[in-house]
VOGU-3710 file (C-alpha; in Angstrom, 3 decimals, decimal comma):
1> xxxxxxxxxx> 36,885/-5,420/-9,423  35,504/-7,231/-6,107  34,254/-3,613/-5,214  31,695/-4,018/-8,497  30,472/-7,283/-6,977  29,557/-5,298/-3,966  28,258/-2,977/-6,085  25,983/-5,137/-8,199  24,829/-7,362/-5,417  23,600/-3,880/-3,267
11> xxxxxxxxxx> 21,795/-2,633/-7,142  19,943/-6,252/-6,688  19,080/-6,472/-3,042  21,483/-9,094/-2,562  22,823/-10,467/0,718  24,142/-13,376/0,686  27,727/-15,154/-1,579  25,021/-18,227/-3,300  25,441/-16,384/-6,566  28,747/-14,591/-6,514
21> xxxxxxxxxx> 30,205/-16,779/-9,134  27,870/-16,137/-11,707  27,144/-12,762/-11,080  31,519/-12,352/-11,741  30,858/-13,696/-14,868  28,099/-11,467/-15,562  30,198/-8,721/-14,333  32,942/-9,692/-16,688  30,658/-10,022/-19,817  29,199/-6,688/-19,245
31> xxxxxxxxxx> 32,860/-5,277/-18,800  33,646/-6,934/-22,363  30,267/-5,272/-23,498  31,728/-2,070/-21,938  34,942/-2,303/-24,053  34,049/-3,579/-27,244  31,332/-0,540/-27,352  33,783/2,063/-26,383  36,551/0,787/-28,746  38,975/0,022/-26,011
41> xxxxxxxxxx> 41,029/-2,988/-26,155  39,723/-6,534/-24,155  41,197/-5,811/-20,843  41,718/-2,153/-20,626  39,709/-1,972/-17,527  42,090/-4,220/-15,752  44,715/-1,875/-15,830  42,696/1,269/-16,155  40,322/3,315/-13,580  36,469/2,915/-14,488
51> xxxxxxxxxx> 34,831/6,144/-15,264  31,987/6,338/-12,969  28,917/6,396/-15,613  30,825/3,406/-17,155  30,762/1,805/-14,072  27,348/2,639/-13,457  26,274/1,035/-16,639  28,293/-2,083/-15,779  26,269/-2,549/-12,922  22,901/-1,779/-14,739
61> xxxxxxxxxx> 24,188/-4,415/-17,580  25,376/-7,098/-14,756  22,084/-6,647/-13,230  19,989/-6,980/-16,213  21,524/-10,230/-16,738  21,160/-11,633/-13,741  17,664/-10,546/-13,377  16,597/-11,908/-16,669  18,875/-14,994/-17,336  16,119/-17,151/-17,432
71> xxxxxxxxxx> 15,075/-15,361/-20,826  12,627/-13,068/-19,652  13,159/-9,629/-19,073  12,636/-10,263/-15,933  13,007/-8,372/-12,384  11,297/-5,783/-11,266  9,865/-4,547/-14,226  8,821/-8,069/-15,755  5,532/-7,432/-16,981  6,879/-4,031/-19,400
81> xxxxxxxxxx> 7,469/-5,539/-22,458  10,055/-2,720/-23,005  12,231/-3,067/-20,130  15,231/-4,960/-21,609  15,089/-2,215/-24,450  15,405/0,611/-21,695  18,334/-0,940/-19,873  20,351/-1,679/-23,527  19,305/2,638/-24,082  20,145/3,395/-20,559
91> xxxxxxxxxx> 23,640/1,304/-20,438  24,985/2,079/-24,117  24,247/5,802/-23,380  26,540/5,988/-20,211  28,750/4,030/-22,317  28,808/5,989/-24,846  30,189/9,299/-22,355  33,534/7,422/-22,429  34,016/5,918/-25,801  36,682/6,499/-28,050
101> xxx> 35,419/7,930/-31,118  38,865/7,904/-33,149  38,801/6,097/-36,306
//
């Protein structure tokens, strides 16, 4: 998963390792997010390829809470009031491209 590090530190203009540990966690939370909405079992993208609009949404998600961990929304689009409630749209849509909708 180092290549979604990479991945989330290029989505956020990133260039240096100050922050690397806490955007892995954020990486891993929004993986967790990622499987509990898609009904897959904690750790299933450990030992299973990432489709890429999954990814993609991992990296929006990881993002999102980086950019706004101080509470805000944060980021670039701090002064729309909205913006937290288009990335949750945005990311639970890709999401929901891969989920398992068995019962």
């Amino acid at each position: 998963m180092s290549s979604l590090l990479e991945k989330v530190k290029a989505n956020l203009i990133l260039d240096t390792d100050t922050d690397n540990e806490i955007l892995q966690e954020f990486i891993n939370s929004a993986i967790s997010y990622a499987e509990s909405y898609q009904k897959k079992s904690a750790g299933y993208y450990a030992v299973n390829a990432m489709p890429p609009t999954t990814e993609q949404a991992v990296i929006m998600l990881s993002s999102h809470f980086y950019e706004s961990r101080d509470g805000s929304t944060g980021g670039f689009f701090a002064d729309n009031v909205n913006a937290a409630t288009q990335v949750w749209n945005t990311v639970n849509t890709l999401l929901r491209l891969d989920r398992n909708w068995k019962v």
